[in-house]
C-alpha positions in Angstrom: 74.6 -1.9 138.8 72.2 -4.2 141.1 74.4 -7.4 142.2 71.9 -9.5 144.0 71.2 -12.2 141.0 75.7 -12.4 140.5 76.2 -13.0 144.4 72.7 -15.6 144.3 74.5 -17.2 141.3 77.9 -17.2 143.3 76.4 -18.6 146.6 74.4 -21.2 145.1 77.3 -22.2 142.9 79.5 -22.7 146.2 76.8 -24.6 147.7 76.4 -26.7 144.8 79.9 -27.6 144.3 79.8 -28.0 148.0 77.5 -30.9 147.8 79.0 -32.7 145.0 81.7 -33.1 146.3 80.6 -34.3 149.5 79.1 -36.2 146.8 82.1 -37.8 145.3 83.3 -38.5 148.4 80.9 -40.5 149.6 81.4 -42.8 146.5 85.3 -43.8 147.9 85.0 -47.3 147.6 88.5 -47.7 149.6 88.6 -44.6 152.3 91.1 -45.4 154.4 93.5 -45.9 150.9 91.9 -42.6 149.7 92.8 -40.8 152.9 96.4 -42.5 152.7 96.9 -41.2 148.8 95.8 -37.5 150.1 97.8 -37.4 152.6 100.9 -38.4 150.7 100.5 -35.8 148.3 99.9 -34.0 151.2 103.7 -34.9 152.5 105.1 -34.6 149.4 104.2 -30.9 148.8 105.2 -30.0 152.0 108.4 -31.8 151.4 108.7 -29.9 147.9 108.8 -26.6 150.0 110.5 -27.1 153.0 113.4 -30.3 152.1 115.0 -28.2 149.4 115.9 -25.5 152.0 118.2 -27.6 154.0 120.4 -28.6 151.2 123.9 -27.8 151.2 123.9 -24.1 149.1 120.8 -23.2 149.7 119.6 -19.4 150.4 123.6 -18.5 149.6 122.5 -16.2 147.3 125.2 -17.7 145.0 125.9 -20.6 142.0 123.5 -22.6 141.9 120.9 -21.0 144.5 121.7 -17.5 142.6 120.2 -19.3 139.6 117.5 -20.6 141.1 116.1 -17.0 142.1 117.1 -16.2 138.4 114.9 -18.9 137.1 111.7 -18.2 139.6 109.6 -15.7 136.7 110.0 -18.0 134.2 109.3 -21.0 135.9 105.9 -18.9 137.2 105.5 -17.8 133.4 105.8 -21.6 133.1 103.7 -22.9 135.6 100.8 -20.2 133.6 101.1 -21.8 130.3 100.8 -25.3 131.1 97.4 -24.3 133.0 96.4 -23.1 129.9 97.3 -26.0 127.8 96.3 -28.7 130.2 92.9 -27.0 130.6 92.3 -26.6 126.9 93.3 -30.0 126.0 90.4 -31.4 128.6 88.2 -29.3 126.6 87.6 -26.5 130.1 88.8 -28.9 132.7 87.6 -31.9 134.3 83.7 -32.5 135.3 83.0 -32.4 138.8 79.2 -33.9 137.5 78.9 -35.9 134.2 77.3 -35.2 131.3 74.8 -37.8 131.6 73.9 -37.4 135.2 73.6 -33.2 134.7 70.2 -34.7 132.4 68.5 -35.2 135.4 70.3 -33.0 138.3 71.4 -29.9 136.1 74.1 -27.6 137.7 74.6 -24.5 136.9 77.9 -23.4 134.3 79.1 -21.2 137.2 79.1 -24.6 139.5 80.7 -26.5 136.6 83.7 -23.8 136.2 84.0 -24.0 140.3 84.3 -27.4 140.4 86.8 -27.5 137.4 88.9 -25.3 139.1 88.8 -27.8 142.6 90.1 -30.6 140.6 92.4 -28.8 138.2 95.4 -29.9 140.3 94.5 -33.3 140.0 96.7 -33.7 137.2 100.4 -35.2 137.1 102.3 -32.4 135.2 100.5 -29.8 137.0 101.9 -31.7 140.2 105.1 -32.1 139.7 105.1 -28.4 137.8 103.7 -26.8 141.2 106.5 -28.9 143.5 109.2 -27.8 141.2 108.1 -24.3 141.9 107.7 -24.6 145.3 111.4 -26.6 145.0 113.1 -23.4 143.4 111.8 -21.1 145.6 113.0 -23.1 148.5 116.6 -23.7 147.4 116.6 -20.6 146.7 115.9 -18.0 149.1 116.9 -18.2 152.5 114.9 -19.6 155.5 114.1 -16.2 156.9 112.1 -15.1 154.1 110.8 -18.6 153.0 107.1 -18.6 154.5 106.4 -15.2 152.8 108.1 -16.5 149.6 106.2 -19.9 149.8 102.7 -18.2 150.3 102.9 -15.9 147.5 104.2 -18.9 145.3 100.9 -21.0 146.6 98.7 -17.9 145.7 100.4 -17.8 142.4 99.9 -20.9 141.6 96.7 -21.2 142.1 96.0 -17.6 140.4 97.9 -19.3 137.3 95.3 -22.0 137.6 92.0 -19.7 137.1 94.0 -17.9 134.4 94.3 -21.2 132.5 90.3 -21.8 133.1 89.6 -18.9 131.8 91.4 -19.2 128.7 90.2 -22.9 128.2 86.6 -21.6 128.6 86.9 -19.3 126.1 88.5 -21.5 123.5 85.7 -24.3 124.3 82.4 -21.2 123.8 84.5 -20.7 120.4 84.8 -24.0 118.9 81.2 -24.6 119.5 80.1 -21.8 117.5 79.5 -22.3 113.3 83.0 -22.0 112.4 84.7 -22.8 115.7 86.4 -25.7 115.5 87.9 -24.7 112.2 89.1 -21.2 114.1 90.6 -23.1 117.2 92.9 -25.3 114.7 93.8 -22.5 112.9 94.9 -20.7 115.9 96.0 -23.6 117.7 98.3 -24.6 114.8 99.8 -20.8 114.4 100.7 -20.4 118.3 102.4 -23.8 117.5 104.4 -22.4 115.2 105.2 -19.4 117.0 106.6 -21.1 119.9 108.6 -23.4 117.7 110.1 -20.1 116.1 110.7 -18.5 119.2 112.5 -21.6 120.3 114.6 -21.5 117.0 115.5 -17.6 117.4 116.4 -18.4 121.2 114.2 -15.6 122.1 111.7 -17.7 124.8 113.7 -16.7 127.8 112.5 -13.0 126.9 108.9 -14.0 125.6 108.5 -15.6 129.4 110.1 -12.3 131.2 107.5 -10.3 129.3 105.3 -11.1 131.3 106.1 -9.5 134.6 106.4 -11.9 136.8 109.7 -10.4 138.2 107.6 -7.9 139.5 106.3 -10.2 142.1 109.5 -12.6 142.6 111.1 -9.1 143.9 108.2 -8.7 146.3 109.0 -12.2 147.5 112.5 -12.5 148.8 112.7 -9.6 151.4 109.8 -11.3 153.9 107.0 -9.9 155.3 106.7 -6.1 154.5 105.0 -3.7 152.4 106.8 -5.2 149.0 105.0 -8.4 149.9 101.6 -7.2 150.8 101.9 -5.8 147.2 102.9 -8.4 145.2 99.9 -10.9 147.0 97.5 -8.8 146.6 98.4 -8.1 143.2 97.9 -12.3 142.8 94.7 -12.0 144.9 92.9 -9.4 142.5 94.4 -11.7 139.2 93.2 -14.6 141.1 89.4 -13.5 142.1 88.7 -11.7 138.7 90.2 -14.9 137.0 87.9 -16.3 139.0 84.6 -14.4 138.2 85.4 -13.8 134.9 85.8 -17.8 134.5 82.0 -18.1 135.0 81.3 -15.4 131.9 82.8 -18.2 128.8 81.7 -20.8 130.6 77.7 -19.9 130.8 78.6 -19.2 127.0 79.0 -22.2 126.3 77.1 -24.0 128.0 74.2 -22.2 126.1 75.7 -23.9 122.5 75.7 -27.5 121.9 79.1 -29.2 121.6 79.6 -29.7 117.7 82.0 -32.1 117.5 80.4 -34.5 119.9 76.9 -34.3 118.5 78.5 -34.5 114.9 80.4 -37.9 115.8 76.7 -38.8 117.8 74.4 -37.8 114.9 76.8 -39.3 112.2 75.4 -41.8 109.8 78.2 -44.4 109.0 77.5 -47.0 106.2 78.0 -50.8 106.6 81.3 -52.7 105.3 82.0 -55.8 103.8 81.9 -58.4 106.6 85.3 -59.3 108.2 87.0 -62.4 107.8 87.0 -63.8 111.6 85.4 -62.7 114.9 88.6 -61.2 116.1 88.9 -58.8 112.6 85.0 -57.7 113.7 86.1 -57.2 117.3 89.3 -55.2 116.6 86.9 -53.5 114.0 84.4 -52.8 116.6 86.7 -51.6 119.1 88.5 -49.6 116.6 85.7 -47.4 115.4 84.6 -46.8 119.2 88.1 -45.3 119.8 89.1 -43.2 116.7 85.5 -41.6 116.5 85.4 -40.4 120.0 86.2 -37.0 120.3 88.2 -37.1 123.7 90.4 -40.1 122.2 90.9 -38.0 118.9 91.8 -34.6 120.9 94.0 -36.3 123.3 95.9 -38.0 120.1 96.6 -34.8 118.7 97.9 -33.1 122.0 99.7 -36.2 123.0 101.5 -37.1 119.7 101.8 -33.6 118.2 102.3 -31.3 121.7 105.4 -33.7 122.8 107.2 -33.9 119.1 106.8 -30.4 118.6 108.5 -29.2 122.3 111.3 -31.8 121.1 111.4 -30.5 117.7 112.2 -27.0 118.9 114.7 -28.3 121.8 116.8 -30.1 119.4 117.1 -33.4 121.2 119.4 -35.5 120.7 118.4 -39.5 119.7 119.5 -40.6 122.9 117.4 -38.3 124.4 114.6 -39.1 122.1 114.0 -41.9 124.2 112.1 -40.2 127.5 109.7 -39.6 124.4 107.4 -42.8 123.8 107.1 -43.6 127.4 105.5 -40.2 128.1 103.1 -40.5 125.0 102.5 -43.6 126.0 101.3 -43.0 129.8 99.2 -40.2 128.4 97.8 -42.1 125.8 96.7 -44.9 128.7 95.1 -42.4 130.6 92.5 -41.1 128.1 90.8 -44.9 128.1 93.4 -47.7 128.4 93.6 -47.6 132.0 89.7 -48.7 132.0 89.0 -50.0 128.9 86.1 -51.8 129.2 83.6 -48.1 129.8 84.3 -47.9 126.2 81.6 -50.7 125.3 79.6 -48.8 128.7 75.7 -50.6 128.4 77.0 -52.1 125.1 78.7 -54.1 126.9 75.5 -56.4 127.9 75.4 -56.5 123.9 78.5 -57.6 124.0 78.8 -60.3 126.0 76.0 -62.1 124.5 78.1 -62.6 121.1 79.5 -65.7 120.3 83.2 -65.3 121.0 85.3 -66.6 122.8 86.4 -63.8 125.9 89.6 -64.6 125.5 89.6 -62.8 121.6 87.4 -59.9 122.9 90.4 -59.6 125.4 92.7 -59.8 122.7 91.3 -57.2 120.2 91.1 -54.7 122.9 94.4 -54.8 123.7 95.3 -55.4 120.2 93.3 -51.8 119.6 94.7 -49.9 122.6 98.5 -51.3 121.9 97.6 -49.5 117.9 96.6 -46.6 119.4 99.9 -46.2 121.3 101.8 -46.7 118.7 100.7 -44.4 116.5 100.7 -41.8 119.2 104.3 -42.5 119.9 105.5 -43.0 116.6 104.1 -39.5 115.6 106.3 -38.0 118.4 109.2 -39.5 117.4 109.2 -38.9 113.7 108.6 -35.3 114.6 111.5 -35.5 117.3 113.8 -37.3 114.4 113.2 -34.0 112.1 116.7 -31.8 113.2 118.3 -34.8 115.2 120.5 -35.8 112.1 120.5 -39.8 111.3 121.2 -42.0 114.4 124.1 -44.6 114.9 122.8 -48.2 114.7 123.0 -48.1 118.4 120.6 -44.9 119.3 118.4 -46.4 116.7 117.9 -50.0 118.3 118.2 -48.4 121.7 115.1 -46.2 120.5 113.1 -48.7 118.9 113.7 -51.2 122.0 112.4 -48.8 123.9 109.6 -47.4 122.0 108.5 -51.5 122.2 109.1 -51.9 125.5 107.4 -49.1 127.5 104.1 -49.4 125.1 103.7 -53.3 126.2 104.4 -52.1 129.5 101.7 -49.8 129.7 99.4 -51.9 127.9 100.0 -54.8 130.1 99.4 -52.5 133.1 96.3 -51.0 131.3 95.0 -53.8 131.1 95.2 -55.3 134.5 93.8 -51.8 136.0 90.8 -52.2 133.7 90.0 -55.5 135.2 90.9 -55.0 138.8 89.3 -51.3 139.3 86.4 -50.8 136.7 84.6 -47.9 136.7 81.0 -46.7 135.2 82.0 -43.3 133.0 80.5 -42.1 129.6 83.4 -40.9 127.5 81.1 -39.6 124.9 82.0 -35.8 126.8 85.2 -34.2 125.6 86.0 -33.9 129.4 85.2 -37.0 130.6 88.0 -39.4 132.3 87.9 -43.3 132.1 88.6 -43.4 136.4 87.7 -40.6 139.3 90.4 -37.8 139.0 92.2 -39.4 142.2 92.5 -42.6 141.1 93.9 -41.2 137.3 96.7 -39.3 139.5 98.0 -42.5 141.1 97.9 -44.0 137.4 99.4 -41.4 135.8 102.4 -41.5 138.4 102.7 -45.2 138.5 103.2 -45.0 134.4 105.4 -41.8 134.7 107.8 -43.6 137.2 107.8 -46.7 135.4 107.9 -45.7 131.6 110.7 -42.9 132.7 112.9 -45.3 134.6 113.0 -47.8 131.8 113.7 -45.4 129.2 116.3 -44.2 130.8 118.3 -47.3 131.3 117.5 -47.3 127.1 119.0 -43.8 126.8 122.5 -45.3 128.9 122.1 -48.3 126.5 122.1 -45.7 123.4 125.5 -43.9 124.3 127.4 -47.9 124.0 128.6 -48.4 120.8 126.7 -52.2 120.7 123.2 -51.6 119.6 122.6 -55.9 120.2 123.2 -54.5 123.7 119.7 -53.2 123.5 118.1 -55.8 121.8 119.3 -58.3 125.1 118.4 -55.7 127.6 115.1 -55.2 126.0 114.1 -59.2 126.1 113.6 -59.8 129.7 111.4 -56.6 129.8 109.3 -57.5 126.7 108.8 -61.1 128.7 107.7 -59.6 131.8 105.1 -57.5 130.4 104.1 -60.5 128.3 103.6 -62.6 131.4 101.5 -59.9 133.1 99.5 -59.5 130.2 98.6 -63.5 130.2 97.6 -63.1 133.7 95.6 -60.2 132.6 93.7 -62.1 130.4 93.6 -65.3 132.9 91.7 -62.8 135.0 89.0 -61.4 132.3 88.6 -64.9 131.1 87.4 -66.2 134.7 83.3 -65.8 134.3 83.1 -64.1 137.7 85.7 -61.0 137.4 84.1 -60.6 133.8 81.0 -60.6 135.0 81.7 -57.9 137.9 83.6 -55.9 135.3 80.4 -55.5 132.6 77.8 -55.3 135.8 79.8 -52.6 136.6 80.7 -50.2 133.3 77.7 -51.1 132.2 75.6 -49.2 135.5 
């Protein structure tokens, strides 16, 4: 079979992506803080595979390192199935070239799927998933066979990546088909049910050894020999057919039209009573832009029904329960919140010239964003609640404090980010991202650090028979967001930020 017009498609691809992202870069408003934030995450994945090695135990081959060489295939099983579910929740992974500018300079599919496997890692779980990894194996195994076990890790990983591409391709050609969205629901909601029973039956350990990925561990911990050669090139062949075959669903779908965008696009939506103030008709406004947007509406779903669900099956307890609303929170900031003025994008010209005041425009987006949270979050947690039992007074003001708390938090901070750092996107696209996929990473680990610290000091608070002790610990934190968020809007009042900020989502 002739293979002249698949390597041409492969080679322009490459070039392509090539100068895209030479592109990208040369849009780096800041690039000596750029070249600072990549070299940090730089640091801290070498420091995720080498630090681990020197702690006391490690490479003994017993306790706790024995376990960690135990857990290494199903934290690889792992690492494979949150590819797949972060890559089908972005709808086939991020866009290296928007939407809107592909009207005019048109890629090809192949050099979209290349360039949504570049900035797959760009994503907080996948991060901290991939150092954990990287962590295990290095506490782990001993340091004469480290560099051979860290390499085939690395080439697992990213192997585990192009899997997940695949797969996310291949559900994204399907839902745009006549029936497709209705199919990916349906399968969507039986695989959650599945892994909720397996969970129940305990059998999940087994489900994730199924997969082989012993096979390769074993080639790992004797070094450099024959074993290892192997098991890499096993990873190598998964990783390049993973690869090409990535291209195949992606061209497929790029040939149907997205239905669920063009059905929100093309909708007709007939007119309402008028509201009662200008706030009601800017909360209104702002409203229908969010909930009718198909990336807000997926992203709901995954974030209040993918975290409840996990917790559901786990069992947790309702001190537990309160890691929960910070992290459905965070997520929920990052599909818009964290630049929440490219929602009104060149409406926003339209928007300014209205006659109200900017300090209620101010208001009813955060009034709309702080909603959205909420309902996110309190989905979770009613979920989470279902085998938990009924709570003590304490684990239920200690919950409630916190689910409070760490949404005002991230509001407050949304807030301020969408002010300080606006950027130009069109979120019409399932896979678009309200901020380049750099900046979102340093958002995503500023709220993960910050929502997860607080509720933990909330979870401590939970296990103290006092639940008043809650309600006091949680007033000097609802105070401090409620000061940042006045500044916030200090800011967005001033004529000349606001001004900057509409010139700017509105290019």
């Amino acid at each position: 079979m002739p293979t002249a017009a698949s390597w041409t498609e492969v080679r322009r691809a490459s070039e392509d992506v090539r100068h895209l992202i030479a592109f990208r870069a040369s849009g780096v408003r800041r690039p000596l803080v750029f070249a600072s934030v990549v070299s940090t995450f730089a640091g801290l994945t070498i420091a995720a595979a080498v630090v681990p090695s020197f702690i006391e135990g490690a490479g003994s081959q017993e306790d706790y390192a024995l376990d960690a060489v135990l857990l290494l295939p199903t934290a690889m099983a792992g690492l494979m199935f949150l590819s797949v579910a972060s890559a089908i929740a972005s709808g086939g992974g991020r866009e290296l070239l928007s939407r809107e500018h592909g009207v005019a300079y048109p890629v090809s599919p192949t050099t979209d799927h290349l360039g949504a496997l570049l900035l797959a890692p760009l994503n907080i779980a996948w991060l901290i998933q991939a150092w954990m990894l990287l962590g295990l194996t290095a506490y782990g195994l001993d340091t004469d066979t480290l560099l051979a076990a860290q390499i085939g890790m690395v080439v697992w990983i990213a192997a585990a990546t192009a899997m997940g591409q695949v797969v996310a391709w291949s559900v994204e050609a399907v839902r745009r088909t006549d029936h497709g969205i209705v199919a990916i629901r349906l399968v969507g909601a039986t695989v959650a049910l599945l892994a909720v029973g397996l969970q129940l039956s305990g059998r999940v350990g087994t489900t994730l050894d199924a997969l082989q990925t012993r096979w390769l561990v074993v080639g790992f911990v004797d070094g450099f020999n024959l074993r290892w050669v192997a098991s890499v090139g096993v990873e190598l062949a998964i990783l390049v057919v993973a690869v090409a075959l990535g291209a195949v669903p992606a061209h497929l779908a790029a040939r149907r039209q997205p239905r669920d965008e063009l059905k929100v696009e093309s909708g007709s939506y007939p007119a309402r009573r008028l509201p009662r103030s200008p706030f009601a008709g800017l909360v209104r406004t702002d409203r229908g832009s969010v909930w009718r947007a198909v990336p807000m509406r997926r992203g709901l779903a995954v974030l209040a029904i993918g975290p409840g669900l996990v917790a559901l099956a786990g069992g947790l307890t309702w001190s537990q329960m309160t890691i929960l609303p910070g992290l459905v929170a965070s997520g929920g900031a990052l599909l818009f919140g964290v630049n929440a003025w490219c929602l009104d994008h060149r409406g926003s010209l339209w928007r300014e010239s209205l006659p109200v005041s900017p300090a209620a425009v101010f208001g009813a987006r955060a009034w709309v964003l702080t909603e959205f949270l909420l309902v996110a979050s309190f989905t979770t947690i009613v979920l989470a609640g279902l085998r938990a039992g009924p709570p003590t007074s304490a684990e239920l003001a200690a919950l409630l404090c916190t689910w409070v708390v760490v949404v005002l938090q991230v509001v407050s901070a949304a807030m301020r980010w969408s002010s300080r750092r606006p950027f130009a996107v069109d979120l019409r696209s399932a896979r678009a991202t309200p901020a380049p996929p750099v900046v979102m990473v340093g958002y995503s680990t500023k709220l993960a650090v910050t929502t997860t610290l607080t509720s933990l000091i909330f979870s401590g608070l939970a296990m103290v028979d006092a639940w008043e002790l809650s309600v006091i610990v949680a007033v000097p934190f609802l105070t401090w967001s409620l000061v940042r968020m006045l500044h916030a809007r200090d800011s967005w009042t001033d004529p000349v930020q606001r001004a900057r900020v509409v010139t700017t989502v509105a290019g």
